[in-house]
DRENPA-3360 file (N, C-alpha, C; in nm, 2 decimals, always signed):
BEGIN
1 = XXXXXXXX = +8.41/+8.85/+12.83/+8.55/+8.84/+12.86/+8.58/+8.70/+12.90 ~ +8.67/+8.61/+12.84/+8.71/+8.50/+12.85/+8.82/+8.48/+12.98 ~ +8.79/+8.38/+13.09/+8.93/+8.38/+13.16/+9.01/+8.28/+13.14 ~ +9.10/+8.34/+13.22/+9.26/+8.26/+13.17/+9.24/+8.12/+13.22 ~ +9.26/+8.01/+13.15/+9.23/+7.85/+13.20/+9.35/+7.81/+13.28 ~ +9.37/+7.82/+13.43/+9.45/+7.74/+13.49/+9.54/+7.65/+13.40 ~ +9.68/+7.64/+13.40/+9.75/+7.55/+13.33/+9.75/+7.42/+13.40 ~ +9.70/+7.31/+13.33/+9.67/+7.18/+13.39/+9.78/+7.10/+13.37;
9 = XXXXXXXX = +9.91/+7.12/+13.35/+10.01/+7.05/+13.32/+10.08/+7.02/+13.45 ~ +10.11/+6.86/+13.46/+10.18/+6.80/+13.61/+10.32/+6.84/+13.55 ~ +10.37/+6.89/+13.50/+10.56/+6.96/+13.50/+10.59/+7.07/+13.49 ~ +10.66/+7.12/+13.51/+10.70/+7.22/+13.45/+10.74/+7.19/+13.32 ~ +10.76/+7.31/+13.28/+10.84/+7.29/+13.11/+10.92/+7.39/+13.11 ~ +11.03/+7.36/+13.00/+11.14/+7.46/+12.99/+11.13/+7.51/+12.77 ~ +11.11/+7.64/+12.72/+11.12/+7.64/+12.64/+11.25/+7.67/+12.55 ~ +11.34/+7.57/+12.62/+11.48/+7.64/+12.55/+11.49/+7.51/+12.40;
17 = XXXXXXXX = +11.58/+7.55/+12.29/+11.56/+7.45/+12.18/+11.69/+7.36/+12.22 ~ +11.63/+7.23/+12.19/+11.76/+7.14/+12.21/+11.72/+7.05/+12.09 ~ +11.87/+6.96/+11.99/+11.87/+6.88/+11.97/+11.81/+6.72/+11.98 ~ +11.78/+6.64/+11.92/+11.71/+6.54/+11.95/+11.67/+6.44/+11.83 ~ +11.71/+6.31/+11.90/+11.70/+6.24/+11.78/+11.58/+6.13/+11.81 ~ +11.46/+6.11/+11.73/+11.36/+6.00/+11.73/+11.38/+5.89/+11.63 ~ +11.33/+5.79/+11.71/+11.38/+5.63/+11.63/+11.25/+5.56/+11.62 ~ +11.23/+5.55/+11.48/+11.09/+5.44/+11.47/+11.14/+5.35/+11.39;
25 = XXXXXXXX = +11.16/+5.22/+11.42/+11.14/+5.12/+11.32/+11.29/+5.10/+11.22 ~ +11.35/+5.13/+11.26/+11.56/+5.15/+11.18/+11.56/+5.27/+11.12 ~ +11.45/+5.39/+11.15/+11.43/+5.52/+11.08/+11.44/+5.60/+11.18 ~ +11.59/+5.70/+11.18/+11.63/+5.82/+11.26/+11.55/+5.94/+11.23 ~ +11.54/+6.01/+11.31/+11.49/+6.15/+11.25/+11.54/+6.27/+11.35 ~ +11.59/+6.34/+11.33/+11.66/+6.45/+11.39/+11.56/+6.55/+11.42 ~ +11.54/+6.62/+11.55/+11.40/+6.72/+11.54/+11.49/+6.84/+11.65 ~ +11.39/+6.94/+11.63/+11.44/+7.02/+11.81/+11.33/+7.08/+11.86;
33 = XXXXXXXX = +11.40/+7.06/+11.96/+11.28/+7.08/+12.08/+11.19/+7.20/+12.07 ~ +11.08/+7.21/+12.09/+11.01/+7.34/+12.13/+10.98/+7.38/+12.25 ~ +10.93/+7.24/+12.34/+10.95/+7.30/+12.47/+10.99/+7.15/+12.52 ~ +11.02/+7.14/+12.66/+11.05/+6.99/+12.73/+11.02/+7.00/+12.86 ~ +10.94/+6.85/+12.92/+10.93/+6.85/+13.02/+10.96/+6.69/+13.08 ~ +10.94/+6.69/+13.21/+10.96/+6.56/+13.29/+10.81/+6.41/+13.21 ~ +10.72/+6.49/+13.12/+10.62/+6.42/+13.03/+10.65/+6.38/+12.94 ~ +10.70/+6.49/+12.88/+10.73/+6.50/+12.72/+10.80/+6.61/+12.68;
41 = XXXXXXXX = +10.81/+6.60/+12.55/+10.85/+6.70/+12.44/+10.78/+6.74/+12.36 ~ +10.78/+6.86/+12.31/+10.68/+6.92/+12.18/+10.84/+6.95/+12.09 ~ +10.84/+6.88/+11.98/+10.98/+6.95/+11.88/+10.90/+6.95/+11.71 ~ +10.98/+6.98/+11.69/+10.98/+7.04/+11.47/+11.05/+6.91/+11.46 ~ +10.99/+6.83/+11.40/+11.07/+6.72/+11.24/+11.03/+6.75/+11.12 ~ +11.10/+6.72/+11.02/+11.09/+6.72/+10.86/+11.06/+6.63/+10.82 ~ +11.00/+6.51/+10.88/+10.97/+6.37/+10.82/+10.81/+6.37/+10.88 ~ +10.70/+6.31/+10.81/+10.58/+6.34/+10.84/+10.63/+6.12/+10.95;
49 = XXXXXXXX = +10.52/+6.18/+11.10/+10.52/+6.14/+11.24/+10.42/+6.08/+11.26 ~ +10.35/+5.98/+11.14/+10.18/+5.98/+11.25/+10.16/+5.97/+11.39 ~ +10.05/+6.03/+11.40/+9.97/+6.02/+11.56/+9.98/+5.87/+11.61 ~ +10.01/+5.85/+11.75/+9.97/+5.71/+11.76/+10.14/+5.66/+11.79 ~ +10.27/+5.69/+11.67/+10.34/+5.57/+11.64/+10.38/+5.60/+11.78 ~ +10.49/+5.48/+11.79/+10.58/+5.44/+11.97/+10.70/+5.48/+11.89 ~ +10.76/+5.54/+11.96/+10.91/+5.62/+11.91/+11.01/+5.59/+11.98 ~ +11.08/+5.60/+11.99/+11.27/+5.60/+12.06/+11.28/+5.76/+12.07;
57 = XXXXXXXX = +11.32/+5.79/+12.20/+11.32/+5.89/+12.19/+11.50/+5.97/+12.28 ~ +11.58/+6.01/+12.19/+11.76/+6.04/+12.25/+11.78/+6.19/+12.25 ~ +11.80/+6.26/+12.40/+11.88/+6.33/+12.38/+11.99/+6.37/+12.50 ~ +12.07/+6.46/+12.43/+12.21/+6.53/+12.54/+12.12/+6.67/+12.62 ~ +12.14/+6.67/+12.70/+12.09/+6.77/+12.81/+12.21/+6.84/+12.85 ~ +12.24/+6.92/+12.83/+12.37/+7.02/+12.88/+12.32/+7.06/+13.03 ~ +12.38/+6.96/+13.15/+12.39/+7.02/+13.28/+12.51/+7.08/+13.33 ~ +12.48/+7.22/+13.41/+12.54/+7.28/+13.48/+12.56/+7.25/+13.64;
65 = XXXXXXXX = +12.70/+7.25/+13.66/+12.73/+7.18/+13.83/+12.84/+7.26/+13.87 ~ +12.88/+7.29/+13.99/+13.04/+7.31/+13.99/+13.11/+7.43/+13.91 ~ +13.07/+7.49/+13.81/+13.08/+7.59/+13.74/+13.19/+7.48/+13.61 ~ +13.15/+7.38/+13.59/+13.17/+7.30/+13.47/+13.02/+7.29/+13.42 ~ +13.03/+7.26/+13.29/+12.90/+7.19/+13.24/+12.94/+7.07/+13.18 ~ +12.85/+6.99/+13.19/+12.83/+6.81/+13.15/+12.74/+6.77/+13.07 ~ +12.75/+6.72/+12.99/+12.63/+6.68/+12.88/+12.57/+6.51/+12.92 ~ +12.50/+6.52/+12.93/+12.38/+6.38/+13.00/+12.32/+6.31/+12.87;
73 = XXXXXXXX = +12.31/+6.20/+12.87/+12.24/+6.12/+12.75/+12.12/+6.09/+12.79 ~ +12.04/+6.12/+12.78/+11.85/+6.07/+12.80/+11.80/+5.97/+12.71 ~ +11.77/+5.87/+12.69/+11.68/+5.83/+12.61/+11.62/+5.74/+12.65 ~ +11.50/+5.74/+12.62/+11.33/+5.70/+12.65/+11.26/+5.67/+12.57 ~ +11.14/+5.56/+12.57/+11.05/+5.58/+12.48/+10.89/+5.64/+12.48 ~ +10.83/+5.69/+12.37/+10.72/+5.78/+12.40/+10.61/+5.75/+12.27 ~ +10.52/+5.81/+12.28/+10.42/+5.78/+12.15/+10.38/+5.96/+12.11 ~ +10.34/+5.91/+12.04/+10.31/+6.06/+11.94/+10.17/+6.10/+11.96;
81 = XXXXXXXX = +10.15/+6.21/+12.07/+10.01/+6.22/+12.11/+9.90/+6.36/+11.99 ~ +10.02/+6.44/+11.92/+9.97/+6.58/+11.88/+10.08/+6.62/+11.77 ~ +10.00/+6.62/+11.64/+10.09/+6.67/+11.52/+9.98/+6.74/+11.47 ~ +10.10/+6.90/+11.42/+10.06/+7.00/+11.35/+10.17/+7.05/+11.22 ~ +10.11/+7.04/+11.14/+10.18/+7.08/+11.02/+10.27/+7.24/+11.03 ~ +10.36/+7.28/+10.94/+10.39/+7.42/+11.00/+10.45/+7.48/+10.85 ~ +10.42/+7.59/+10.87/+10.49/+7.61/+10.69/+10.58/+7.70/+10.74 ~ +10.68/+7.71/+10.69/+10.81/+7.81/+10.64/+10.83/+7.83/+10.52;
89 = XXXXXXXX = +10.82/+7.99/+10.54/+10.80/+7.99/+10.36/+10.93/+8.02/+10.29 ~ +11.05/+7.98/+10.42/+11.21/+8.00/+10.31/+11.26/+7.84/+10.33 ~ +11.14/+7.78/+10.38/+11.21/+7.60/+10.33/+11.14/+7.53/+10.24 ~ +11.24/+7.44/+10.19/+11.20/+7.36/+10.09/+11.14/+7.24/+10.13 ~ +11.11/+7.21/+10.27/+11.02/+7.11/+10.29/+10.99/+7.11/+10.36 ~ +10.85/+7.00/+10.43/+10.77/+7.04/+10.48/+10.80/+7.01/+10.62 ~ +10.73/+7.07/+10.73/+10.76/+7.01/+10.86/+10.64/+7.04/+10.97 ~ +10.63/+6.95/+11.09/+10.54/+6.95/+11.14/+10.58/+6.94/+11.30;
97 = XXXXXXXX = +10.55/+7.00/+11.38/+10.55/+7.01/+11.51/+10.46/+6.92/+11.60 ~ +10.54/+6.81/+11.70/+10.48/+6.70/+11.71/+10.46/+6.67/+11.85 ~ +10.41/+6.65/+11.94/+10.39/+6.61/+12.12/+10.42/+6.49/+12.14 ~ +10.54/+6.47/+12.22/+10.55/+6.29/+12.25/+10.53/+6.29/+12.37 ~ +10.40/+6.20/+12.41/+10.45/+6.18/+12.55/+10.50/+6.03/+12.58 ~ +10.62/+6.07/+12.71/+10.69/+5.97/+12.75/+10.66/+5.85/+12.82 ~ +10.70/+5.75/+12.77/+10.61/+5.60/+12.83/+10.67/+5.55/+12.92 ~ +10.76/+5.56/+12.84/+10.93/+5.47/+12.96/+11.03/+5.60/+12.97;
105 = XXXXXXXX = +11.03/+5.62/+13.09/+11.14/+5.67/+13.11/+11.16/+5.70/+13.26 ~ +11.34/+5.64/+13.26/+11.41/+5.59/+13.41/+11.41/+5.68/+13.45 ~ +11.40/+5.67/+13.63/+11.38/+5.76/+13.73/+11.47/+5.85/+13.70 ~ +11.62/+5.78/+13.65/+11.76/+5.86/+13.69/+11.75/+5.96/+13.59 ~ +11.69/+5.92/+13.46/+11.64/+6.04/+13.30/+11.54/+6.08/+13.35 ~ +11.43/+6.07/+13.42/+11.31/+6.18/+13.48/+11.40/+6.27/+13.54 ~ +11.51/+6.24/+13.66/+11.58/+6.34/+13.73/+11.66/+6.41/+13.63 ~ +11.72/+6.39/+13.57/+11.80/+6.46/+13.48/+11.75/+6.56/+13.41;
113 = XXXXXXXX = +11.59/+6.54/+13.34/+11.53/+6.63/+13.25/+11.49/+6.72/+13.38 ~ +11.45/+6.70/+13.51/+11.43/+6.77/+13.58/+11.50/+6.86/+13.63 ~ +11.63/+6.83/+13.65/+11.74/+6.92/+13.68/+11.74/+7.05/+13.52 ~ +11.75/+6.98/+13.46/+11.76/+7.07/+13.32/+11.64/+7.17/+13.34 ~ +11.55/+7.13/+13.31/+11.45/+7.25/+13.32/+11.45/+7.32/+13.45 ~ +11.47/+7.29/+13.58/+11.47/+7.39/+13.76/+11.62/+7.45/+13.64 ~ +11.73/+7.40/+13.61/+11.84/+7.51/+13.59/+11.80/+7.62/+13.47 ~ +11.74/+7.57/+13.36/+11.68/+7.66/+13.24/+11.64/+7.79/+13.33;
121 = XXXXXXXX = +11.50/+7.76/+13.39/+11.41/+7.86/+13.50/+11.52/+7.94/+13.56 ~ +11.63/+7.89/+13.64/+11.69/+8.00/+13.70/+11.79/+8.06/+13.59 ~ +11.85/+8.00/+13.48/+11.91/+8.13/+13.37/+11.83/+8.17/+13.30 ~ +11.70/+8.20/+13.33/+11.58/+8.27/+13.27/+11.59/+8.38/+13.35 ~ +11.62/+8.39/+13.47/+11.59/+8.46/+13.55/+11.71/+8.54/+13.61 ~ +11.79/+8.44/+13.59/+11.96/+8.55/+13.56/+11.97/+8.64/+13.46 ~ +11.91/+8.61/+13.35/+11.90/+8.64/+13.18/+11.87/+8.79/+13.26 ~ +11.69/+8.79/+13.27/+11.67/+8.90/+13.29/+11.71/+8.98/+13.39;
129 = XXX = +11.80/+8.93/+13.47/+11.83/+9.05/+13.56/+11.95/+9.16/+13.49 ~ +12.02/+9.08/+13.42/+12.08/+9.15/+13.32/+12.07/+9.24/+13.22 ~ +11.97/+9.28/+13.21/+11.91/+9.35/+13.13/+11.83/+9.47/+13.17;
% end
């Protein structure tokens, strides 16, 4: 019987999918998230990522305040620590699921992604009471 390995990760993480755009070199690439934290991101691109590159890394965070929501601009930069190929077999190209962790990134965008994910966690938890 195998036991469960303590999760060794300093953040939380939120698995909701967001938007997001990576910048290497005058080359955009549009991905979405798989999961996010105050570290990094794990997202899907269609453009093969090597391991290693330094990225630009932009997105809008939809925060909730006040019973308005506000969309926040993030961007940071990060390096590409984990790429896995992924097949879908009703697309026509290829894509890979990729880990950036974050190198630069300002206290006031650490707070923000943090806010985002503590709010994700409690509409996880509204979600299910609903049900």
């Amino acid at each position: 019987m195998t036991k469960k390995q303590p999760d060794r990760r300093a953040h939380p993480r939120t698995e909701r999918s967001l938007p997001l755009k990576i910048s290497k070199q005058g080359l955009d690439v549009i991905a979405e998230t798989r999961n996010l934290s105050c570290s990094g991101v794990y997202c899907r691109v269609n453009k093969a990522v090597p391991l290693m590159s330094k990225i630009g890394v932009t997105m809008l965070l939809p925060i909730h305040s006040a019973q308005k929501i506000s969309t926040r601009k993030v961007k940071c930069n990060g390096v590409v620590v984990r790429s896995e190929p992924v097949i879908i077999q009703e697309a026509d190209t290829a894509c890979q699921n990729i880990a950036i962790f974050f190198t630069e990134l300002a206290q006031k965008d650490r707070s923000t992604i943090a806010q985002y994910v503590l709010q994700s966690f409690k509409n996880n938890v509204a979600d299910r009471r609903k049900v």
